[in-house]
N, C-alpha and C positions, 0 to 999 in steps of 0.2 A: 504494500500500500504506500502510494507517495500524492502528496498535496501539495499544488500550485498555486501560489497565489496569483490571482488575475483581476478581471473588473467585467462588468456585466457585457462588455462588447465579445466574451466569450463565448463561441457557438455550442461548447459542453452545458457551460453555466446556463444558458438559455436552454437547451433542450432537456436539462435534468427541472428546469423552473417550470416547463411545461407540464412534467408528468404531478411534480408536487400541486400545483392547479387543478389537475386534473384528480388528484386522490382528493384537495380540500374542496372542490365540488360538490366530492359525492358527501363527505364527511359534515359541512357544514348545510350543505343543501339549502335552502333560504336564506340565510343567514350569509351566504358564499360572498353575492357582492357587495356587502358592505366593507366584509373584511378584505376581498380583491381590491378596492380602492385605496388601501393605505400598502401594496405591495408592489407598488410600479420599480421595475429595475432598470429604468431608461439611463438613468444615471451612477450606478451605486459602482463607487470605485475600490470598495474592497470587498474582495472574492473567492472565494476557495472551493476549490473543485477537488475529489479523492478520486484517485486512479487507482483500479487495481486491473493488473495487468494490461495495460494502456485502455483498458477501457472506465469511462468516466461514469462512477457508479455514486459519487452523494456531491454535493453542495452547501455553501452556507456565505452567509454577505453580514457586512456590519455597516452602518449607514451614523456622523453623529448624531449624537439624542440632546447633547448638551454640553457645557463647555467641557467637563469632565468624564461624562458618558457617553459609548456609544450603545446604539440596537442592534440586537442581533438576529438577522433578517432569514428569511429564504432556506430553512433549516430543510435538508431534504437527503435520505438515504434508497437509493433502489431496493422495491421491496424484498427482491432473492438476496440481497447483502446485508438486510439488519440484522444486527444480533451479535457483529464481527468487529465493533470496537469503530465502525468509519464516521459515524455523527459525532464521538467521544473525541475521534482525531482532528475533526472536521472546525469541533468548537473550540479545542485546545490552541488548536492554530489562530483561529481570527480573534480569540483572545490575547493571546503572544502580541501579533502585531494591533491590534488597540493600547495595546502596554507601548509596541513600540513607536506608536503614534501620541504618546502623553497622553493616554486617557487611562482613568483610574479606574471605572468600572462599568460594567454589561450590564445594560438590562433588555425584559423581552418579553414579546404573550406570544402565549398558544392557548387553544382552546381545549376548554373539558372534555371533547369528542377525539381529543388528540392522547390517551393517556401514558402511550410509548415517549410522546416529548419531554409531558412532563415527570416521568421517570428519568429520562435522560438528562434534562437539568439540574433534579435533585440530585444522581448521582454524581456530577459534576460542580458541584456546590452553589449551586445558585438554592436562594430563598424566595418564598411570595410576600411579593407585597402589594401593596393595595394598588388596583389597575389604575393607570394613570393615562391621561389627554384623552382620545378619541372611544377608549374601553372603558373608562369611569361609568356605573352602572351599566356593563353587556355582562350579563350572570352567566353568558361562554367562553368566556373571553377570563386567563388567567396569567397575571402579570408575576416575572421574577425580577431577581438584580443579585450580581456577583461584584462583589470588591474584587481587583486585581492588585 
């Protein structure tokens, strides 16, 4: 497994952001576009793509959130690869470089229809805290944050 960092003009990054679209569809169903509007990757300049065996199998983006925080975007694992440690690599990395960009810490939602992410946060040490800007009262909608 090796991870690249790149920026959303990635045609991996783009076609793994497809499939994750395409599972939060089915997963949020009604609910879909509200949360597709706060997901545009027209611009997000940091990127990270997982390869395993040159084929590009998860992603993940950080966008800032604030002078000290970034979000942590576009979390997405192919589903015959989860299980194998590449969301755990995926987020480790675009934490590293949020560190190496001066920002102190990550924060991030996913929704209660999602409950492999939010395992995967907790087992990476993020905390919830109270949902904040456009999620403030969405009862699907669950917000973390990681000190770096």
């Amino acid at each position: 497994m090796i991870t690249s960092r790149t920026d959303s003009s990635n045609t991996d990054f783009q076609d793994l952001v497809k499939l994750l679209d395409a599972d939060l569809a089915v997963r949020d169903g009604k609910d879909h576009e509200f949360y597709h509007q706060f997901n545009s990757i027209d611009a997000l300049k940091n990127c990270v793509v997982a390869y395993s065996e040159d084929a590009a199998v998860g992603c993940g983006a950080f966008k800032p959130f604030s002078d000290d925080a970034v979000e942590i975007k576009r979390m997405y694992t192919n589903e015959e690869m989860r299980g194998k440690g590449f969301a755990s690599k995926i987020l480790n990395e675009l934490e590293i470089w949020a560190k190496e960009e001066g920002f102190s810490k990550c924060v991030l939602e996913t929704g209660v229809k999602q409950p492999e992410a939010i395992a995967l946060y907790e087992k990476n040490g993020y905390y919830r805290i109270p949902n904040y800007g456009q999620y403030i009262g969405i009862d699907n909608s669950v917000c973390f944050e990681k000190l770096l």
